[in-house]
C-alpha positions in Angstrom: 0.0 0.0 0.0 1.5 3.7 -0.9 1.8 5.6 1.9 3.0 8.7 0.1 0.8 11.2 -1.8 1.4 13.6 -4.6 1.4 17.3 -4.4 -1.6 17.1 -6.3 -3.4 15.0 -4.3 -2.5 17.1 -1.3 -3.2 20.6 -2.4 -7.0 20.2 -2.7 -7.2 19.6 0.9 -4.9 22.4 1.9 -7.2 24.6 -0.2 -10.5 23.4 1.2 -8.9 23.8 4.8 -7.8 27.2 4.2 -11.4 28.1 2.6 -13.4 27.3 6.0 -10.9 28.7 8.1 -11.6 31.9 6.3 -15.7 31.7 6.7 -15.2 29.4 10.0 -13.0 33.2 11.4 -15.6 34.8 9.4 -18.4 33.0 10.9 -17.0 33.4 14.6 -16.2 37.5 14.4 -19.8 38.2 13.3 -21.0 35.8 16.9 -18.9 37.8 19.5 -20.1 40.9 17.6 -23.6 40.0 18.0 -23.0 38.8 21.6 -21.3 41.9 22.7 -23.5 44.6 21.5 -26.4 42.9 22.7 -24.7 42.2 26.4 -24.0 46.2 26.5 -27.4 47.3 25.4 -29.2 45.5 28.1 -27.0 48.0 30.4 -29.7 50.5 28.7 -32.9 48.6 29.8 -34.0 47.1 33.0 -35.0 44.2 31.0 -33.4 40.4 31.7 -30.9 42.0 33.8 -28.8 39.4 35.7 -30.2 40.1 39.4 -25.9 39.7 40.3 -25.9 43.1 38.5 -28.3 45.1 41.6 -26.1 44.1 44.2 -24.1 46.8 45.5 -25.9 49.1 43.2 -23.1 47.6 40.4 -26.0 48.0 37.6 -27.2 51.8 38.0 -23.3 52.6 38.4 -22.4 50.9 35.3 -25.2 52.0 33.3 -24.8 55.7 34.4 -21.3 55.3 33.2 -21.9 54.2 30.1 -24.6 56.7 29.5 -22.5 59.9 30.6 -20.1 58.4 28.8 -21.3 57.3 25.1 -20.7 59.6 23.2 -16.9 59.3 24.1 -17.1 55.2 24.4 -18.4 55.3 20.7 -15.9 57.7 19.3 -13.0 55.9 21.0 -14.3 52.8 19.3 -14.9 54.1 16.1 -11.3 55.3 16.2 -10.0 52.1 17.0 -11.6 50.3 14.5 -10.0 52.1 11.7 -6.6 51.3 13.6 -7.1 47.9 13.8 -8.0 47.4 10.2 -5.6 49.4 9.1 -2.6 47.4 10.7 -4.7 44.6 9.4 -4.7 45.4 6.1 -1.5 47.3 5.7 1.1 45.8 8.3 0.4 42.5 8.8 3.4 40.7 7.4 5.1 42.4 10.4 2.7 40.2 12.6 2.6 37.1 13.9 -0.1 34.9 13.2 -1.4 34.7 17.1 -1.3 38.9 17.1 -3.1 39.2 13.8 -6.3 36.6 15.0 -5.8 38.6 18.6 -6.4 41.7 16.5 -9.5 40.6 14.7 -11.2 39.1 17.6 -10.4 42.8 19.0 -12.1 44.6 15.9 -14.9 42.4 16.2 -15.5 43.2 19.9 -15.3 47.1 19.0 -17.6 46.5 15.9 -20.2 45.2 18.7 -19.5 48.0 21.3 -20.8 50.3 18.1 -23.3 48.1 17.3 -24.9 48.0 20.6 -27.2 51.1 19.6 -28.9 48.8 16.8 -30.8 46.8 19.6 -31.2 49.7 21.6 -33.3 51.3 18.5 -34.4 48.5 16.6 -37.2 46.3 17.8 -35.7 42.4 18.0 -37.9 40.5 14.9 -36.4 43.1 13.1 -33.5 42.8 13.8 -33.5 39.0 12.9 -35.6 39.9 9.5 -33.0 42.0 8.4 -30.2 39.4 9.5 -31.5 36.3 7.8 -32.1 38.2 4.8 -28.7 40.0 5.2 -27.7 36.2 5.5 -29.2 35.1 2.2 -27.8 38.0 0.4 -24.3 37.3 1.2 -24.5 33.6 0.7 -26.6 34.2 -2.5 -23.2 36.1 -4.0 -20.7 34.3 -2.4 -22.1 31.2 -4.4 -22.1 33.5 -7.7 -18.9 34.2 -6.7 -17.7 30.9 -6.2 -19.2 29.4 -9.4 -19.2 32.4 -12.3 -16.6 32.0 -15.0 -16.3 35.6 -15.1 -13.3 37.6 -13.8 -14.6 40.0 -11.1 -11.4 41.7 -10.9 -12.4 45.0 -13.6 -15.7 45.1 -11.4 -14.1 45.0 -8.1 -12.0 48.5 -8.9 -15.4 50.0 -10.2 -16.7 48.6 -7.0 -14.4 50.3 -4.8 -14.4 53.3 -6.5 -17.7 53.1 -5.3 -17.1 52.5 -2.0 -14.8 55.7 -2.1 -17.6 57.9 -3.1 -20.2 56.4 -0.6 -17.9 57.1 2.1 -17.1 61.3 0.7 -20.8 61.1 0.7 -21.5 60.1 4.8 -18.9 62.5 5.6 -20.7 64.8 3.8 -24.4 64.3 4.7 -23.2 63.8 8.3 -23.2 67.9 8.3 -26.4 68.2 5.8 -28.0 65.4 7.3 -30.2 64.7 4.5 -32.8 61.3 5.0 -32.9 61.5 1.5 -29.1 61.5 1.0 -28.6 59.2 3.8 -31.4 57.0 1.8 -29.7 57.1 -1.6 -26.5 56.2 0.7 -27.8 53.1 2.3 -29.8 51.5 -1.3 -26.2 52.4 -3.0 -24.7 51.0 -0.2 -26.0 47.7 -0.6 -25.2 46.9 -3.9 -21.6 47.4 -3.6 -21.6 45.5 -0.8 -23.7 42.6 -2.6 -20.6 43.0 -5.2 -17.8 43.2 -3.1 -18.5 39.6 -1.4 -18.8 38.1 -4.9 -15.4 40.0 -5.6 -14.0 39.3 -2.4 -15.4 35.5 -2.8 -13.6 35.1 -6.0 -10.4 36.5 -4.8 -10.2 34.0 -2.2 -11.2 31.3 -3.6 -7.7 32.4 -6.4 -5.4 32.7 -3.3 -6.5 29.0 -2.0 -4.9 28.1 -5.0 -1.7 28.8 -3.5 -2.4 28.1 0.1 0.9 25.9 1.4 -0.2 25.4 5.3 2.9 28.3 6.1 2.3 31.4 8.6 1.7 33.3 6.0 -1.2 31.7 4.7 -2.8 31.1 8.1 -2.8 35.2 8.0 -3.7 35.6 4.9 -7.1 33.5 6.0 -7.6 36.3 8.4 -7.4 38.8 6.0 -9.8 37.4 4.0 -12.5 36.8 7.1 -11.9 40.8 7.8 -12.9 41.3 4.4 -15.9 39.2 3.9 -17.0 40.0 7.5 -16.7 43.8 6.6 -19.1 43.1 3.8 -21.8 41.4 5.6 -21.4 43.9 8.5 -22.5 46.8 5.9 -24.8 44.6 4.0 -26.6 44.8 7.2 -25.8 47.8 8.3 -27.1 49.2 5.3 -30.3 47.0 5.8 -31.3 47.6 9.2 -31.2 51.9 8.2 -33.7 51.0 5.1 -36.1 48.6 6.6 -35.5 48.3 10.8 -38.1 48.8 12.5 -37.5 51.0 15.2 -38.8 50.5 19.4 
């Protein structure tokens, strides 16, 4: 009996493997973001509050902390979201692999400290509407993704030329504040971000191609979780501000 295999025979493996560690990282980022912004916005309710919480007053003291505080807690947050992702995306070579996962799981924690204020304004079915079909969405394209013969690359630099002017136009309707604009925004907002996980579906799946099993690769899977899991984040995002339904 051979004992040995090929490189070929090998490879496919090594490319399934890193393919779900990408969604499996993916997959576990968008749970503690879920988990921690509903865990802080029960702080703003008296509802299923832990009774361990009254003792020693430790409830009204947290929750008057956080709300003399939130506007400060949210822009620290914000802040250090955009750090993280940006040694992420542009420094992660000079990482190792155990800093770069610590770093994600650190984003994805601050994503859900922002996030908080969807389930303080949005009533729960909602909330869950808007997931599952957020959900179906993003698997919908990732399987186009996956299975078109098309090269997405010449749509992905239209795409984020897109992405470039939906962000000039939040900074600027965050002076106007325009529903209309902030309207046009969102429904814009969501196609690219429809796009973008078929584009950023179809550029991993190329990369696995290449996948070896080395350090490298293992952060290379994380990059590619940030990215997907910043797509469904906006797709939802984007969502929620068109069709919540608010408390």
């Amino acid at each position: 009996m051979n004992n040995y295999i090929s490189l070929e025979q090998a490879q496919p493996e090594i490319q399934r493997k890193f393919i779900a560690g990408v969604y499996f990282k993916m997959v576990f980022a968008l749970a503690i973001t879920a988990a921690v912004a509903y865990f802080i916005s029960i702080f703003f309710g008296t509802e299923n509050i832990p009774a361990v919480f009254y003792e020693n007053n430790l409830y009204p003291n947290i929750r008057y902390f956080l709300f003399k505080n939130i506007h400060t807690i949210m822009l620290v947050s914000v802040v250090a979201e955009l750090a993280v992702v940006f040694v992420l995306s542009f420094n992660i070579s000079n990482l190792s692999t155990l800093t770069a996962h610590i770093l994600f799981i650190l984003y994805s924690i601050l994503t859900g400290i922002s996030f908080a204020s969807i389930f303080i304004t949005f009533e729960i079915k909602s909330i869950f509407k808007v997931f599952a079909v957020s959900s179906l969405m993003f698997l919908g394209m990732s399987i186009y993704g996956a299975k078109t013969d098309s090269d997405l690359r010449s749509a992905g630099r239209y795409l984020f030329m897109g992405l470039i002017g939906i962000i000039i136009a939040s900074l600027l309707n965050f002076f106007f504040r325009s529903s209309t604009m902030d309207w046009i925004i969102c429904l814009v907002g969501v196609g690219i971000f429809v796009g973008l996980t078929a584009y950023d579906t179809q550029k991993i799946l190329m990369m696995s191609k290449y996948a070896d099993g080395t350090e490298t690769y293992k952060k290379v899977e994380i990059l590619g979780a940030l990215e997907l899991y910043l797509d469904f984040i906006n797709i939802f995002l984007k969502l929620i501000r068109l069709f919540g339904k608010r408390k």
